[in-house]
Each structure stands twice: as structure tokens, then as C-alpha cells.
C-alpha positions as CSV (number, residue, x, y, z in Angstrom):
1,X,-2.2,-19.5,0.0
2,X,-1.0,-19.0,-3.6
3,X,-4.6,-20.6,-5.1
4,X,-6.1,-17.9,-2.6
5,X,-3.6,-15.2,-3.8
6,X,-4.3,-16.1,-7.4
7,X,-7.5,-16.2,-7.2
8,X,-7.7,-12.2,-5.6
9,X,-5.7,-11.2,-8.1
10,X,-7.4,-13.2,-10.9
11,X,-10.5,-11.2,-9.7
12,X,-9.3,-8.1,-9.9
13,X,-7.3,-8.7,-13.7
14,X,-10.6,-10.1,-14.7
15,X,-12.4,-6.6,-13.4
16,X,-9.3,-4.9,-15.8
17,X,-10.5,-6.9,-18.5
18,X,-14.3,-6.2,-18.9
19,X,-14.0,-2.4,-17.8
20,X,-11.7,-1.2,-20.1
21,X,-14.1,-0.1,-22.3
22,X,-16.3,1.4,-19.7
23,X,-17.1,4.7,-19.1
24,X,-17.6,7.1,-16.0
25,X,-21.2,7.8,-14.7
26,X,-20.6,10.8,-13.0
27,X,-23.7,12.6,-14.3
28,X,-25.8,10.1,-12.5
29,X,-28.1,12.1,-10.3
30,X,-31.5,12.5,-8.6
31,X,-32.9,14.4,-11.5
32,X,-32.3,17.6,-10.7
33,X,-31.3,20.0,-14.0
34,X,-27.3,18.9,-13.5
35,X,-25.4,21.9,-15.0
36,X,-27.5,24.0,-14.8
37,X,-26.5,27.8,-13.9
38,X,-28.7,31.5,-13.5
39,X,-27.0,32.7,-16.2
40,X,-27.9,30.1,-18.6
41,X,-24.9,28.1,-18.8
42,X,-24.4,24.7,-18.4
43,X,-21.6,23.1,-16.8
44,X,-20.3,18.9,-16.3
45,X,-20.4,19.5,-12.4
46,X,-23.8,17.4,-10.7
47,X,-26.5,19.3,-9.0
48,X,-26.1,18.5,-5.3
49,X,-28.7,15.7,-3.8
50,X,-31.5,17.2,-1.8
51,X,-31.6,16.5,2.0
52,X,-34.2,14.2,3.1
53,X,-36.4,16.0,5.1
54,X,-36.2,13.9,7.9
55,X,-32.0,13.4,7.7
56,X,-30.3,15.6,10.6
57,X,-26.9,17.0,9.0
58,X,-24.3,14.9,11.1
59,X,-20.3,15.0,11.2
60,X,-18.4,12.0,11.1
61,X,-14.5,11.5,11.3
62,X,-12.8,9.8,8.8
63,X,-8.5,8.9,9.8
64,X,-6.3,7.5,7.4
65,X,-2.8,6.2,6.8
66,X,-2.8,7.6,3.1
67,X,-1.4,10.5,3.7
68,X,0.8,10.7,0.5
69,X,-2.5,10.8,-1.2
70,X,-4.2,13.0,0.9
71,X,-5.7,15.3,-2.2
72,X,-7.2,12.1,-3.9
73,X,-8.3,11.1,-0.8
74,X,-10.0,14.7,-0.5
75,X,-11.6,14.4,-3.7
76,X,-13.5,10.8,-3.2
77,X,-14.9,12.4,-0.1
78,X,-16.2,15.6,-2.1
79,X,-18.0,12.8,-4.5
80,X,-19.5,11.3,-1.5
81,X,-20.6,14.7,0.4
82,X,-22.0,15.7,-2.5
83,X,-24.2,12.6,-3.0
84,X,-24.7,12.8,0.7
85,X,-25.5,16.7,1.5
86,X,-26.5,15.5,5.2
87,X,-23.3,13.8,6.1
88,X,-20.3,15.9,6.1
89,X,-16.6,13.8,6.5
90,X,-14.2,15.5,8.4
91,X,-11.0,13.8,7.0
92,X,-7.9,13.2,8.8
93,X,-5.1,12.3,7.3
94,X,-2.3,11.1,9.1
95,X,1.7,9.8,8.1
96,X,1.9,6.1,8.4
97,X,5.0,6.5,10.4
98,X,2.7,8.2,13.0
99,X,-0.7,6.3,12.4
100,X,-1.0,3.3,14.6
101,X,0.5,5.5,18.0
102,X,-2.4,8.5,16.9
103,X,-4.9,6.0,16.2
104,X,-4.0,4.1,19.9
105,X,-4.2,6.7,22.0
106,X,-7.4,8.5,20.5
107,X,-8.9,5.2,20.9
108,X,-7.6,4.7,24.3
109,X,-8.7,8.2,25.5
110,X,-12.0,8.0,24.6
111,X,-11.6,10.1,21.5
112,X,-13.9,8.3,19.1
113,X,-12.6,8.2,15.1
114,X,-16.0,7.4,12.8
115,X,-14.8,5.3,10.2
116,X,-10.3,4.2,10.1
117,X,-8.5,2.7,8.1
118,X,-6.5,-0.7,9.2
119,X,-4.2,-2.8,7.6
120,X,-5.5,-6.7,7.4
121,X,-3.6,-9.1,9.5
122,X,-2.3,-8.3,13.1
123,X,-3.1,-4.7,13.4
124,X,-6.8,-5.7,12.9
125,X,-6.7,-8.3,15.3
126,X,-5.2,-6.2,17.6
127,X,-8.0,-3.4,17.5
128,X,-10.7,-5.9,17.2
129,X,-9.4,-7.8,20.6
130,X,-9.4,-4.2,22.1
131,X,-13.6,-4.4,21.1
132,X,-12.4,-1.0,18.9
133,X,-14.2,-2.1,15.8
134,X,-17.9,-2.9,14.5
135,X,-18.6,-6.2,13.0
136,X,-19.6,-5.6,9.3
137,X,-20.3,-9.1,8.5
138,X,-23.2,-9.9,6.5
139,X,-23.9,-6.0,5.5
140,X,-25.1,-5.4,1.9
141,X,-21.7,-3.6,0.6
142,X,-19.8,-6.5,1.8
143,X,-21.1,-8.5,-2.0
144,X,-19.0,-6.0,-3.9
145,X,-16.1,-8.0,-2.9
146,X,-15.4,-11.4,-3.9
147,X,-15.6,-13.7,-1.2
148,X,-12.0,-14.8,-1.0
149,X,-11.0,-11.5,-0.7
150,X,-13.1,-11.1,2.2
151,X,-12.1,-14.7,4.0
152,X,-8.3,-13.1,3.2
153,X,-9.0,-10.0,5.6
154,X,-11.6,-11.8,8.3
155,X,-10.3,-12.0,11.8
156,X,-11.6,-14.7,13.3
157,X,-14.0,-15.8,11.1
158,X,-15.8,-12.6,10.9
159,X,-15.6,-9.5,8.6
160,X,-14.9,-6.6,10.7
161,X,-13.0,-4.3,8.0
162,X,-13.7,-3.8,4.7
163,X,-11.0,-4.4,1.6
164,X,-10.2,-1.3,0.0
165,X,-7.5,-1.4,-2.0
166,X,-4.8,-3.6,-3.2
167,X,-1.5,-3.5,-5.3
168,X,1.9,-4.4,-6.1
169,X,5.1,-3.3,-4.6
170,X,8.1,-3.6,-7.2
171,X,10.8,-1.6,-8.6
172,X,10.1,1.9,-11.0
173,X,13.3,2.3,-13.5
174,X,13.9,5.3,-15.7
175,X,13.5,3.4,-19.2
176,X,15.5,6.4,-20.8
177,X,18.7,6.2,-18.8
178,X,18.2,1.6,-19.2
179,X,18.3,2.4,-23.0
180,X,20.5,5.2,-23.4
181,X,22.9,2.7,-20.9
182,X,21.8,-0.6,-22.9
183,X,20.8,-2.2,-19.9
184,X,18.2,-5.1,-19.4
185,X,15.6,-5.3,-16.6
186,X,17.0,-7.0,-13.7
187,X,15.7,-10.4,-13.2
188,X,17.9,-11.3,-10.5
189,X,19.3,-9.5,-7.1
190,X,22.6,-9.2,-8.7
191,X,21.9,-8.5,-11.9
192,X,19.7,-5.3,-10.4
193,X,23.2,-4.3,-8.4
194,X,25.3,-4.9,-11.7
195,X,23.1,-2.6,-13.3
196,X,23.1,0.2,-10.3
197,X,26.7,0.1,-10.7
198,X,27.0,1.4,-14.3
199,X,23.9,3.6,-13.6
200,X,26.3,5.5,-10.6
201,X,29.2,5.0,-13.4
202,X,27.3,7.4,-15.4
203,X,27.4,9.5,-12.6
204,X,23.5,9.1,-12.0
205,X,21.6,8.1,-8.8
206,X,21.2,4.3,-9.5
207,X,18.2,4.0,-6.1
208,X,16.2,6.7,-5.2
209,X,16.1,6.0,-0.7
210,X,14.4,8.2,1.2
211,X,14.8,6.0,4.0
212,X,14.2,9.1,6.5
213,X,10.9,8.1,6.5
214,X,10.8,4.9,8.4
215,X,8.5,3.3,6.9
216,X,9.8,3.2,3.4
217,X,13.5,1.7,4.5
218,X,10.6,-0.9,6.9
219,X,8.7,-1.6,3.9
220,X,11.8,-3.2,1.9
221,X,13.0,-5.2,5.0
222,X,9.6,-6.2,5.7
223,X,9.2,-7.5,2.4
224,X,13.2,-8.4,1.5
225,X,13.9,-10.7,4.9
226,X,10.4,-12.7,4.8
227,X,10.6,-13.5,1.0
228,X,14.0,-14.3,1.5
229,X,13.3,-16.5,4.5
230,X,10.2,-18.6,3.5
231,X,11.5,-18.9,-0.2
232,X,15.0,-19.0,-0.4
233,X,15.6,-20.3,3.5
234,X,12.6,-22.6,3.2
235,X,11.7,-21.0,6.6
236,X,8.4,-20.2,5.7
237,X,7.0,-20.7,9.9
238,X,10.1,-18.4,10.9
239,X,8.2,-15.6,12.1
240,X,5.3,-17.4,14.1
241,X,8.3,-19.1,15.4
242,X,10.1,-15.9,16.6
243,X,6.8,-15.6,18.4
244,X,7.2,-18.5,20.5
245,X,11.1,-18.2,21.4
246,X,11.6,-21.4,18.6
247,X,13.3,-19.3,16.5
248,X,16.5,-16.8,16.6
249,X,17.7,-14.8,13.8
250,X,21.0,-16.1,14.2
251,X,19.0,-19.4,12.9
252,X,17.9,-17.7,9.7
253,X,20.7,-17.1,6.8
254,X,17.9,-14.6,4.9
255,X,18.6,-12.2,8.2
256,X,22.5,-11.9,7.2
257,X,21.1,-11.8,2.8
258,X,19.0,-8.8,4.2
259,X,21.8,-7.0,5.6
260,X,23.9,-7.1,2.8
261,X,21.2,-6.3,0.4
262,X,20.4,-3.3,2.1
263,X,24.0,-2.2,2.2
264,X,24.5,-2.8,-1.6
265,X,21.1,-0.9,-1.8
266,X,22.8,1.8,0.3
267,X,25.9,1.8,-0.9
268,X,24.1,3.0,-4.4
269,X,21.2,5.4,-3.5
270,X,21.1,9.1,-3.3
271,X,23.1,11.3,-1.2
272,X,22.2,11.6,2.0
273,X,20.2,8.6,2.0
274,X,18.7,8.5,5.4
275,X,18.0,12.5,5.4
276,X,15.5,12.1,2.3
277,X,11.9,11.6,2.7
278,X,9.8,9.9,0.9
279,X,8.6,13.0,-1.1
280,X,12.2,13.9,-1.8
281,X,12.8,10.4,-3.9
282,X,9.4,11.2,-5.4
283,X,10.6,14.5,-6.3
284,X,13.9,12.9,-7.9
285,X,12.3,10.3,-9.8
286,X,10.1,12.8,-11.1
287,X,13.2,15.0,-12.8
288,X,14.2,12.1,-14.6
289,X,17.7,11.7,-12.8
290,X,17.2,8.0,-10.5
291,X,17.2,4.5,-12.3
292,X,15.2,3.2,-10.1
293,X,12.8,3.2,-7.1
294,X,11.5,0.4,-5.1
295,X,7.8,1.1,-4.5
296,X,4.1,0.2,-4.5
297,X,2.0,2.6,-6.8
298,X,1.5,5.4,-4.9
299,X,3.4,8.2,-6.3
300,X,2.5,8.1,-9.4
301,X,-0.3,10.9,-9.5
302,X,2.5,12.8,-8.0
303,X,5.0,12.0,-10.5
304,X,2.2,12.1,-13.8
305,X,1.6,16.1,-12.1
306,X,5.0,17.0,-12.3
307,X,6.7,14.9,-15.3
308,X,3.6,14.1,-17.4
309,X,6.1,13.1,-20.4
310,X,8.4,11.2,-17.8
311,X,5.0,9.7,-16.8
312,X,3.9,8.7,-19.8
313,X,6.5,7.6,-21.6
314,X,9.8,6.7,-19.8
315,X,8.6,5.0,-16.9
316,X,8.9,0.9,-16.7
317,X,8.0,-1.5,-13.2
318,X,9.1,-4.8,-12.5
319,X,9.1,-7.3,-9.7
320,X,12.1,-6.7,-7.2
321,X,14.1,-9.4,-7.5
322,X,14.3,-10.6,-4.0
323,X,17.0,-13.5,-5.1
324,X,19.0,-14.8,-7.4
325,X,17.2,-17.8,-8.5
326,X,14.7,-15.9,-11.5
327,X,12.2,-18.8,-11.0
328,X,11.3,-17.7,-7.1
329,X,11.2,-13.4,-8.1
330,X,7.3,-13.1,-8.5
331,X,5.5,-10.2,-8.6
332,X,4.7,-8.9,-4.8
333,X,1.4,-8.0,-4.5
334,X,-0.3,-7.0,-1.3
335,X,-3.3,-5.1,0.2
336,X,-3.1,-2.1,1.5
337,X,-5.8,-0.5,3.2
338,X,-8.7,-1.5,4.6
339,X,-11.9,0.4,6.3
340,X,-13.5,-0.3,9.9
341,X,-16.1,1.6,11.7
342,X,-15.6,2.0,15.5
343,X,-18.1,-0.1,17.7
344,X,-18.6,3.3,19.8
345,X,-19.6,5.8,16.9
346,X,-22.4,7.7,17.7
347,X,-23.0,8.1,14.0
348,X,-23.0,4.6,12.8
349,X,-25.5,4.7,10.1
350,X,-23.9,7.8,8.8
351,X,-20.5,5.9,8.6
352,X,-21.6,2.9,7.2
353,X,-23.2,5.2,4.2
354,X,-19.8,6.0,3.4
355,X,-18.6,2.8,3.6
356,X,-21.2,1.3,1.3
357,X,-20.2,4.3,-0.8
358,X,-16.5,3.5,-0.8
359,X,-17.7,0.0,-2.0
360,X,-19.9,0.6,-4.9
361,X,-18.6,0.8,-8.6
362,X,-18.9,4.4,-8.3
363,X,-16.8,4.6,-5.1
364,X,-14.3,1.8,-6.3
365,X,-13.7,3.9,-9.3
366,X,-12.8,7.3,-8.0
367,X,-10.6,5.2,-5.7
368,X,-8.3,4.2,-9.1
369,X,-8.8,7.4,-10.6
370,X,-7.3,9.6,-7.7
371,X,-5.6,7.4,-5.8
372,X,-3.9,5.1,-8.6
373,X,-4.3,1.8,-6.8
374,X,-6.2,-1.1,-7.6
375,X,-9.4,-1.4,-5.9
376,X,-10.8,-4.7,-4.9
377,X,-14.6,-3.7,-5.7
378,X,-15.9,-6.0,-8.0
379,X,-16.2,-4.3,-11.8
380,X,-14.0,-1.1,-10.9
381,X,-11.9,0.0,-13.1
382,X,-8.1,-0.8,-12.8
383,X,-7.0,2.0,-15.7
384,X,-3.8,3.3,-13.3
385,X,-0.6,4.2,-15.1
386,X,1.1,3.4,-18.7
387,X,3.6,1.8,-16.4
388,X,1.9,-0.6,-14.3
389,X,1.3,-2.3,-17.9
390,X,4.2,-3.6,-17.8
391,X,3.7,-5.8,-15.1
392,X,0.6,-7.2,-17.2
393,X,2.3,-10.4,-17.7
394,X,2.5,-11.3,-13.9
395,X,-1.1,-10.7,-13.4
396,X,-2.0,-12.8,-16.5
397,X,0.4,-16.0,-15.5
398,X,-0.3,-15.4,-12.0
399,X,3.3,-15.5,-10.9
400,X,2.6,-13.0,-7.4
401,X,3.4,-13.8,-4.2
402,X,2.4,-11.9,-1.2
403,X,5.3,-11.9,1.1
404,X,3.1,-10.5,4.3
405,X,1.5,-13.9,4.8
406,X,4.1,-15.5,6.2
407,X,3.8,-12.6,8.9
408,X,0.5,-12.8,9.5
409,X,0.3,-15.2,12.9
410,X,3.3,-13.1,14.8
411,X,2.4,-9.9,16.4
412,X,6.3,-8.8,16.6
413,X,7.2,-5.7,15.0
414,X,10.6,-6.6,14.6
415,X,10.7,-4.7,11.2
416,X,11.1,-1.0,13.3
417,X,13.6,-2.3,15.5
418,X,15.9,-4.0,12.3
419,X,15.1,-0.7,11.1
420,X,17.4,0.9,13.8
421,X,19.6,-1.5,13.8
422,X,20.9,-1.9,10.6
423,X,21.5,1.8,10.3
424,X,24.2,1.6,12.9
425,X,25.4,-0.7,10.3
426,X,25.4,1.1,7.5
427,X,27.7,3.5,9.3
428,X,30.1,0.6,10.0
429,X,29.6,1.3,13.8
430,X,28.5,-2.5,13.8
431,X,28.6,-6.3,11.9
432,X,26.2,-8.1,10.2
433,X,26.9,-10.7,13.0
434,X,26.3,-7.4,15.9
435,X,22.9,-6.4,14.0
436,X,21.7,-10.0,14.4
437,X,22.4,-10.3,18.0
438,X,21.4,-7.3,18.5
439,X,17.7,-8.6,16.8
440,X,17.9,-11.7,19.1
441,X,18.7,-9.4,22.4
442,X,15.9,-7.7,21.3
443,X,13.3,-10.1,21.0
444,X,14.5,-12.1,23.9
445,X,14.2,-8.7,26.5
446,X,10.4,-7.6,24.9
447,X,8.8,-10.7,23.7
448,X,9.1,-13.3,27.1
């Protein structure tokens, strides 16, 4: 898995590498005078493309998780419509809390969705069992990816999504309030705490938790307890285990580490911890008053619109140290989403144009540029942010890990339900020892 791993991200580095110096080609047209206006001025915006005569305009639907992106999103699927004038895209964005149940039950009901996102892994497998999704092995677009990238995200054998994006999940800090405090990045789990503590001694918010959300407080555990577990348990086979009724949590020590790392988390985040969303810890960051924020790369388009010198300047990222042994705190890095077509669109030809489109140069970098996440399209550009520099070292050692893989042959989402449990926690209305039992009740009423 790591030589697998390492050679993804080795890929997409070596894409960094040789684009750097490239340049945009968004004047590339069919010919037609580009700029062009009636009243003799000119202008950088592209003629539209002509219809084919013999093109019907169609409509496809387009639903995905990003959400917290949903302008950048907007904007790739201008490029495209305007490349495309028959196909129109109607986008539909929806929260990631809400996606999978939405996506279900339109699918269920007969309500078909064009073209979906998918995360790689379970979910897949679980839409692909249900016959939801076309098979897109062997299509053209496919050779923009490197083909360890696509064995990563096949389900059985057989490419039935394709890889959109990828990137790493660690830990923004304010580098302003680290020097003005003279404190060091955190290469430990303790050490990170230590330095939380004099943040909140400065009478600053050391974590910025909107844990209202669900899935950012699920996004830590899911990444905190399986690290933990396969790498500092040596458990790695705990969760396929969990599957089978071999394994408890009361079996697993990382399950208590967890706990208590969430409460030390907790116990230094903002107020009101479990009231603020995601776009509320965004909005702090921004202002320049949190040390630090455990996330992947997502708000940074948001936080570069509203804190360009923050953005520029005073923002650092490093690997969240899951542990306290420095050797085993790689950088996380972990695809995000990923692109199907449903095997009952009426408009399949339509929505594999925009998937070949998503999957050229041109469509891998508008990705990076509005969305500022890597893409895997081979040769795209991966110019994000000043900060994500600083992880440079990780990518060019190779020291990432992606901590979802040792999730990948269990279909339990145990993560929402530790979720709920270890809130009651927090409010000292149980123990660590309840909110492990309570995880082994759990799994031992819903997963016969």
C-alpha cells in the first residue's frame, strides 16, 4: 500500500514539477474572432463554440458533495458549457452531511442524477452492487490518469468512477500568533496540546471546531482512531475485523487514545464548539484569531477572499500528529472525490463529454484553480496555496500515509455513531469506558 500510495503521490509531485512554468490556454478556441465585440472592443473572454448542426441541446444533472466549493464548482461547469453550447449542466450541489441519504433515495425512486460524485472505497461498491453506475473502463479519458491511481479506485477489477481529485488533510496554524508566542510546529500529539495551551493562555482560540457539522468532528475520528489503531496498535485488520464480530473496541487501546484526544481537542477549541459550522471556523481562521485548524484544503479560496494578506503570508500546514512517536506522524493524504455516470442516464453521451472534459489538462486545471485541490489528471497544474508549500517536504520524501485504507474492506459506519457517542462524553454525561461499550452495543445490535 505505501509503494502504491507513493507512487500516486509521486505522480502527482512530478505533475507540480514540470507545470510550474506553464501557462493557461484559455484562449484556445474553434477560431471564431475571440474578444471580439460590436463596438470594436476586444475583450479576454472566448467566443462561444458553435452547435453542431446535428447536436440536440440536452440537460444533464450533475450532484455533488462539494458543497463548500459550490462557486468553483460553478465556474468549471461555465468553462465546459461554454465549450459545449449543446449540453447545459444543471448542478446540484449538496452538504456532505446530507449527500449519501439525497443521493439514495433519488436513486432508489427512480429519480435519475446524470453524472455524481462518489467517494472510492465502500460507498462505490455499494452503488455499483445496487447496478447504479456505468462501467467506464477502457474509455479514452480514463489515460489522463496514471494507472495506479485508477487500480486504487476500481471496484472489482473494473473502473466504474473516475479519480477527480486528491489532497492532504493536516493541520492550518496561524504563523503570526506561533512566532509572536515562540512556539515550534508540533511534531508530536502532545507537543500540538502543549502548544494549544499557551495559545488559550494568550487568551486566543488554540482549535478552530465546528464540530456542528458532523462531518468535520467524523472526519478527525475517522482519520484519528484508524491511524492510531493500525500504526500505533499494530491493528491494522481491526476494522475488517469489526466486520466479522472478531473484533470489539474494548480490544483496541487507539479507541480509548481517540477519546481522550478528542477531549484535549475539545477542551481547547472555540466556544461553543458543537454549535459552530464549518463555515463559522472558516470564518475565524480567516480574522486571524485561531492557532490552528485541522483540515484538508478546502477553505482556502474562502479564506485567500477574505484575508488575502492572512492568506498569503501568515498561513503554515503541517501533518496532524496522530501520535507521539514523530517517526509514525506522516503526511495524510487522501482522495476525495470521484465522478460516475448512472447506468440509467438517458443522456449518456452528453455526460460522458463532461467527464472527458473534467479529465483533460484543461478540465484538471480549472479544477486547482477554483477548487484548490490537487487534481489527479496527469500534467495539471498543482499551483494551490503559499501554504500548502510547506508541506513540500512530505511530498518529496514521500513520508504520506492514507489512513482510509485500512477502512476500505468494512462497510460499518461506525464513525457517525462514535460521532454521537463521544459527545455525550464531552458533556461528562459518560466514560471513556461507557463510549466504548456503548460502540460495541452498537455494532453488536446493527451488524449481526
Amino acid at each position: 500500500m505505501k509503494k502504491r500510495m507513493a507512487l500516486v503521490l509521486c505522480t502527482l509531485m512530478f505533475a507540480l514539477s514540470i507545470t510550474a512554468c506553464g501557462t493557461s490556454d484559455n484562449n484556445a478556441n474553434t477560431g471564431n474572432a475571440a474578444g471580439g465585440t460590436n463596438d470594436g472592443k476586444t475583450t479576454n473572454e472566448p467566443a462561444p463554440a458553435e452547435p453542431a448542426k446535428d447536436e440536440e441541446p440536452v440537460t444533464i444533472s450533475f450532484m455533488h458533495f462539494k458543497s463548500d466549493v459550490t462557486d468553483g464548482v460553478q465556474k468549471i461547469v461555465d468553462q465546459f458549457e461554454s465549450e459545449n453550447p449543446t449540453i447545459k449542466v444543471d448542478v446540484q450541489p449538496v452538504k456532505y452531511d446530507d449527500y449519501y441519504t439525497v443521493l439514495k433515495t433519488k436513486m432508489a425512486g427512480g429519480d435519475v442524477v446524470d453524472v455524481f460524485t462518489l467517494n472510492s472505497g465502500a460507498q462505490t461498491k455499494l452503488f455499483v452492487d445496487g447496478g447504479y453506475v456505468e462501467d467506464l473502463s477502457g474509455k479514452d479519458f480514463l489515460s489522463n490518469f496514471d494507472e495506479s491511481v485508477l487500480k486504487s479506485q476500481a471496484t472489482d477489477g473494473k473502473n466504474y468512477i473516475m479519480p477527480l481529485n486528491a489532497g492532504p488533510i493536516a493541520v492550518f496554524y496561524n504563523k503570526k500568533i506561533f512566532t509572536d508566542l515562540g512556539l515550534q510546529v508540533p511534531r508530536t500529539f502532545d507537543a500540538m496540546i502543549e502548544a494549544g495551551k499557551k495559545i488559550k493562555a494568550a487568551g486566543k482560540t488554540a482549535f478552530a471546531l465546528g464540530w456542528k457539522d458532523q462531518w468535520t468532528l467524523g472526519m478527525w475520528v475517522g482519520r484519528d482512531l484508524p491511524s492510531n489503531t493500525a500504526l500505533v496498535a499494530n491493528q491494522p485488520d481491526f476494522f475488517e475485523k469489526l466486520e466479522t464480530g472478531a473484533a470489539k473496541f474494548a480490544d483496541n487501546p487507539a479507541a480509548k487514545t481517540t477519546i481522550e484526544h478528542a477531549k484535549q481537542l475539545y477542551d481547547l477549541g472555540n466556544k461553543d464548539q458543537l454549535g459552530v459550522d464549518y463555515n463559522g471556523i472558516v470564518d475565524l481562521f480567516a480574522k486571524g484569531e485561531v492557532g490552528m485548524m485541522y483540515m484538508g484544503t478546502w477553505p482556502l479560496a474562502d479564506i485567500q477572499k477574505k484575508n488575502p494578506d492572512l492568506y498569503n503570508n501568515s498561513i503554515g500546514y503541517f501533518p496532524y500528529p496522530f501520535s507521539n512517536d514523530e517517526s509514525l506522524n506522516k503526511l495524510e493524504f487522501n482522495p476525495d472525490a470521484s465522478l460516475a455516470v448512472s447506468s440509467n442516464s438517458p443522456h449518456k453521451e452528453a455526460a460522458l463529454k463532461f467527464l472527458a472534459f473534467m479529465a483533460s489538462k484543461e478540465g484538471g486545471d480549472a479544477w486547482v484553480k477554483n477548487i484548490n485541490s490537487l487534481s489527479y489528471v496527469k500534467g495539471s497544474s498543482t499551483d494551490i496555496a503559499p501554504a500548502v508549500n510547506d508541506l513540500k517536504p512530505y511530498f518529496d520524501k514521500g513520508e504520506m500515509y492514507d489512513s482510509q485504507s485500512y477502512l476500505a474492506k468494512t462497510s460499518i459506519d461506525w464513525g457517525s455513531q462514535f460521532v454521537q457517542v463521544v459527545q455525550n462524553y464531552f458533556f461528562g454525561k459518560s466514560t471513556e469506558d461507557e463510549v466504548i461499550k456503548a460502540m460495541d452495543n452498537w455494532v453488536a445490535k446493527n451488524h449481526k
